[in-house]
N, C-alpha and C positions, 0 to 999 in steps of 0.2 A: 311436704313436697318441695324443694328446690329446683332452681334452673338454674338454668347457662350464665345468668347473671350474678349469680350467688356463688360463683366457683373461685376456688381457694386459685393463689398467684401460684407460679412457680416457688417464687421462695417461702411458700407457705405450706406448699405439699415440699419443698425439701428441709424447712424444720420440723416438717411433721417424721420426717424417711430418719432425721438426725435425732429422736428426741427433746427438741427442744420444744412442742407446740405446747398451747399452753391450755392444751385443752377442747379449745373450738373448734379446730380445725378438723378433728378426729370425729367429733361427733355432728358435723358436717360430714364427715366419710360414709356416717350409715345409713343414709338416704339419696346417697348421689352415688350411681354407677360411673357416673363420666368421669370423677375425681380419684374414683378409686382403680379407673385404668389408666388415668394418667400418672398416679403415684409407681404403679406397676410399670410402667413402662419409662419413668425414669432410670437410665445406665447405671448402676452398682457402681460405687464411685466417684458419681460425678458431683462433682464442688462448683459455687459459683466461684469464679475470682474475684476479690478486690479489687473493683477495676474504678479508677479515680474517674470523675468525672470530666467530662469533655469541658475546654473551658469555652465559657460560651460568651461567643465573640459575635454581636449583631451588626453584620455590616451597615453601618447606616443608623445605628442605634432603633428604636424603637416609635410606633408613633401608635398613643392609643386613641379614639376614637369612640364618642360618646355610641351605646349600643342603639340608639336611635337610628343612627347613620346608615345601619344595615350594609354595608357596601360588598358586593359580589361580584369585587374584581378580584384578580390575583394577591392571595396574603389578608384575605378576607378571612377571621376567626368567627366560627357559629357552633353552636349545638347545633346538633343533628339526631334524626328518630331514625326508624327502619319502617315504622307505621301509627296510627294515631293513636292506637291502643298501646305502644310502649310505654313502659313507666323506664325508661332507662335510656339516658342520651351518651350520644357521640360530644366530644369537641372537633372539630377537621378545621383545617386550613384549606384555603379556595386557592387550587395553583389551577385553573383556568376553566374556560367555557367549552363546552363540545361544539365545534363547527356547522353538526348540522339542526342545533337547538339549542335554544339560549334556554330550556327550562331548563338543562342535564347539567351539571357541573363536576369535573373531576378533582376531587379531592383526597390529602392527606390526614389520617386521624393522630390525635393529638395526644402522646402519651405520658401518663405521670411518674414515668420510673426511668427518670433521667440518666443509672446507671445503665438501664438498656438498651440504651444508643450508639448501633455500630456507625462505622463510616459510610452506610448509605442511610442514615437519619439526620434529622437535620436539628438539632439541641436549641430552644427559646430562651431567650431570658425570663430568668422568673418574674420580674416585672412587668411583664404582659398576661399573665393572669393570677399572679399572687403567689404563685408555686414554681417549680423546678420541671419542664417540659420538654418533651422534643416530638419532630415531624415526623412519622413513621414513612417514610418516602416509598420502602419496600415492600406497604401494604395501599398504594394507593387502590381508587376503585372510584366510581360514577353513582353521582345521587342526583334529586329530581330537586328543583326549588320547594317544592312543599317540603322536604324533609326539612329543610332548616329552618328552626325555629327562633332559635333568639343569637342576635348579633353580641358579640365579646369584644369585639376591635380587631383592629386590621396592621400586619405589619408595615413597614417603611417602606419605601419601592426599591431600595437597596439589598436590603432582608429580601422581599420578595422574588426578586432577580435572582438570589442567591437560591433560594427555593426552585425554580422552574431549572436553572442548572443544574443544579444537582437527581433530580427529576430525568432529565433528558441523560444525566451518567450513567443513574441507576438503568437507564433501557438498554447504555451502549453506545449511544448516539453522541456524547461531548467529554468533553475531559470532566475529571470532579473539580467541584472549588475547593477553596485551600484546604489545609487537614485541619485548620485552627478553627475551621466552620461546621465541620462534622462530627459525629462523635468517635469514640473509639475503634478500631478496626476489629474484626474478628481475631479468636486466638487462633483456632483451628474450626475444624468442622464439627469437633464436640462442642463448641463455644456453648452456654447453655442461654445464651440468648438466641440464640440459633430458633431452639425449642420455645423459648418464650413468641418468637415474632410467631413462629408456627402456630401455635393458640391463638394470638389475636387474629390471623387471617380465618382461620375457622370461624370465631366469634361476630366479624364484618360482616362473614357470608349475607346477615341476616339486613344491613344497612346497604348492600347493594343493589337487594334484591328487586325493588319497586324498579329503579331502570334496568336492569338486565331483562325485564321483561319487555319493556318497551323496545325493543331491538327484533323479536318476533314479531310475522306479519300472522293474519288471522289463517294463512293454510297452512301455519307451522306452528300453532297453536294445541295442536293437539300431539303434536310431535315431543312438543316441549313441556305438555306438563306429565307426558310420559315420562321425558328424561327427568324431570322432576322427582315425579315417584318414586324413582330409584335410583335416584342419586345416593342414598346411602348403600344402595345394595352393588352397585358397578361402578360407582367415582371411582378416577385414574388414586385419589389420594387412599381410598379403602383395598383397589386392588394392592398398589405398591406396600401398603400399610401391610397386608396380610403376611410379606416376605421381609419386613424390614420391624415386626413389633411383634410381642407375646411369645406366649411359651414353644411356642413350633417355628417360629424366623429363624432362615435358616442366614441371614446377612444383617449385617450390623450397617449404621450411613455409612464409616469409614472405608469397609471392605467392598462394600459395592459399587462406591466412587473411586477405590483404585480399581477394581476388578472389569471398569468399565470404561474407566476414563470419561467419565461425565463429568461438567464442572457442580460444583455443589451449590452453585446461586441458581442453576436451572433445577437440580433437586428439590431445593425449598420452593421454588412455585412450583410443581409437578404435586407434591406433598400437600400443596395446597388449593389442586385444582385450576390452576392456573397455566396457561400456553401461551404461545406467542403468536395469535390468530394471526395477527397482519403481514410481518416478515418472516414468520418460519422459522425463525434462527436456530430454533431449538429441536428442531425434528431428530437430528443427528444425534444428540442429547439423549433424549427422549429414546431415539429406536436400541442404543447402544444399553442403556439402561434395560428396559423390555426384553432385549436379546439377551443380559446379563442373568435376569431374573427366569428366563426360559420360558415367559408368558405367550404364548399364542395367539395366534391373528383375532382366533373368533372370541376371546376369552378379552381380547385389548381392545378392540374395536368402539364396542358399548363404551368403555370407560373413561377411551378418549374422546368420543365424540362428546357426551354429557360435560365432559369438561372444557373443549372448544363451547360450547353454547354459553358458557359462565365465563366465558373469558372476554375481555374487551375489545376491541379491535374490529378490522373488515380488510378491505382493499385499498391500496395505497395508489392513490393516482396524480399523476403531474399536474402541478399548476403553474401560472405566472408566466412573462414573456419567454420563449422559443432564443436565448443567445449561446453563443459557441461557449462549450466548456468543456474543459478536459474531466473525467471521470476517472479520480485516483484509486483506481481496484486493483486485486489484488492478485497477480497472475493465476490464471484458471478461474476466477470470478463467474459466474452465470452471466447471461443477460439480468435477472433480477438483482444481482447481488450492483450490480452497477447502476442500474436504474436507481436504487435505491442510493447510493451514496450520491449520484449526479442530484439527484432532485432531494437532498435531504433538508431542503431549507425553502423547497419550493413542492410542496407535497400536501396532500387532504387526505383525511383517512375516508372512505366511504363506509359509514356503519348503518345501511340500512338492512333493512331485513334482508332482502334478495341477495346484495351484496355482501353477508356476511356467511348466507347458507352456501352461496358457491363458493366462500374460503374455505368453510369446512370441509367442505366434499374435496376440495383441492388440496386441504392438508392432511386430510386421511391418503388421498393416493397417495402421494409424498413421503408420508411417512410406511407408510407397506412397502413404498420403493427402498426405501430406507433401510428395512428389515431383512427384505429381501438378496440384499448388496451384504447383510453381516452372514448368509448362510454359509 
């Protein structure tokens, strides 16, 4: 019997597609369903590239830190579990604290395959843990103090900075740091890291899950382990899967991102279950996509909400002194859309329960508005 943690890389199910495996891998194939639909559903064709590594350039060079130290500020390195019974750890990097609890901490997981670092990861020196690493920025996600278990060292506050920037890129919200700090850019939207990042967001699911709970209140508790239940049977990622994989897809990524004009970074979190609970940015996205695919209100409905409930975020509310500021939007801007940039340095996210179930309900109508403007 194998699991999720025994599952072959990508480059291992693509030596296996090229003939090269050397054996293991295949007879691994015949007890794992999951592996042998991922081999299946790799593109006919598709080649890694040679892609050189990012050179990796630590602003501030490196500072390590006896693991006694524990420190759980920003750039803080820990293993990390999903529950006490795993036998299988996380590395993450601590890029900060959740506002409204100092137990929750958001973090970046830490990956060994240094060639698969596009320009929203962020590449370590191998001398911070004996290997060749980089910050998966694009998978970040929320864990609870108990999950971290043992302290690794902590980057420099230089490195670190550089982390939290690059963080706030990935959302939209600041320019990137240099290109000398990230790793490689995407080729296109076949890129097959593309697909790589894609698995490890699935694989996470299981390391976010202890706080994604904490975020229901107990009269949404039964709401939520309904959506639970069936999250594999109506996630947004299994709907859209049905029209974009296997032997009946009738759309490839490519065709469906031009045929809709959706951007493909919104793609990859839709694919993964992921929304943009707080600013919405993505509904447009999102309903263009659904309208493309020809999916229907009641058939979308379940599979976005389930995936708003997994997603991070709440309501965005002003803080800090009341001074005059010009708010540089963008002709035809909303009131939100301005709010949001006036106060983007002066803002809380509100993630409580209450406040995160009236986002959803607010971003369901939004988006049926959405839907209904493509008729």
């Amino acid at each position: 019997m194998t699991t999720e943690l025994d599952c072959l890389s990508l480059l291992e199910l693509l030596d296996i597609r090229d003939g090269s495996d050397n054996g293991a891998g295949r007879a691994h194939l015949v007890d794992c369903p999951r592996c042998r639909a991922l081999l299946a559903a790799i593109p006919e064709g598709l080649e890694l590239p040679q892609l050189a590594s990012a050179p990796v350039i630590s602003p501030g060079g490196i500072e390590r830190r006896a693991p006694e130290s524990g420190s759980t500020r920003t750039g803080g390195l820990w293993r990390a579990i999903g529950t006490p019974e795993d036998d299988f750890t996380w590395v993450v990097v601590i890029i900060g604290v959740a506002p409204d609890a100092d137990n929750r901490y958001l973090v970046a997981p830490v990956i060994a395959e240094p060639t698969a670092a596009t320009d929203q990861d962020l590449p370590l020196d191998p001398a911070l843990l004996g290997y060749a690493t980089f910050a998966d920025v694009a998978n970040t996600g929320v864990i609870l103090r108990e999950q971290l278990i043992e302290p690794l060292g902590e980057l420099a506050r230089p490195a670190a900075s550089t982390l939290v920037e690059l963080y706030r890129a990935v959302l939209g919200g600041e320019e990137p740091p240099l290109p000398d700090f990230v790793g490689v850019p995407v080729l296109d939207e076949a890129d097959p890291r593309l697909l790589a990042a894609d698995e490890r967001r699935q694989a996470l699911r299981a390391l976010w899950r202890a706080a994604d709970r904490l975020v229901i209140d107990d009269d949404d508790q039964a709401d939520a382990d309904a959506i639970e239940g069936e999250q594999t049977q109506r996630g947004l990622a299994v709907l859209l899967g049905k029209h974009l994989s296997g032997p009946e897809a009738e759309w490839d990524r490519s065709t469906l991102l031009e045929a809709s004009g959706a951007e493909g970074a919104w793609l990859n979190c839709f694919l993964g279950n992921q929304l943009d609970l707080t600013d919405l940015r993505d509904i447009g996205d999102l309903a263009r996509v659904l309208h493309t695919l020809d999916v229907q209100w009641d058939e979308a409905e379940g599979a976005v909400q389930s995936a708003l409930w997994r997603s991070p975020g709440g309501i965005r509310e002003a803080q800090g002194p009341m001074i005059p500021m010009a708010a540089r939007g963008k002709p035809g801007a909303s009131d939100d859309e301005v709010t949001e940039s006036l106060y983007a340095d002066q803002s809380t996210i509100d993630t409580s329960a209450p406040a995160r179930k009236k986002q959803v309900a607010g971003y369901l109508v939004e988006l049926r508005r959405a839907l209904e403007d493509l008729e």
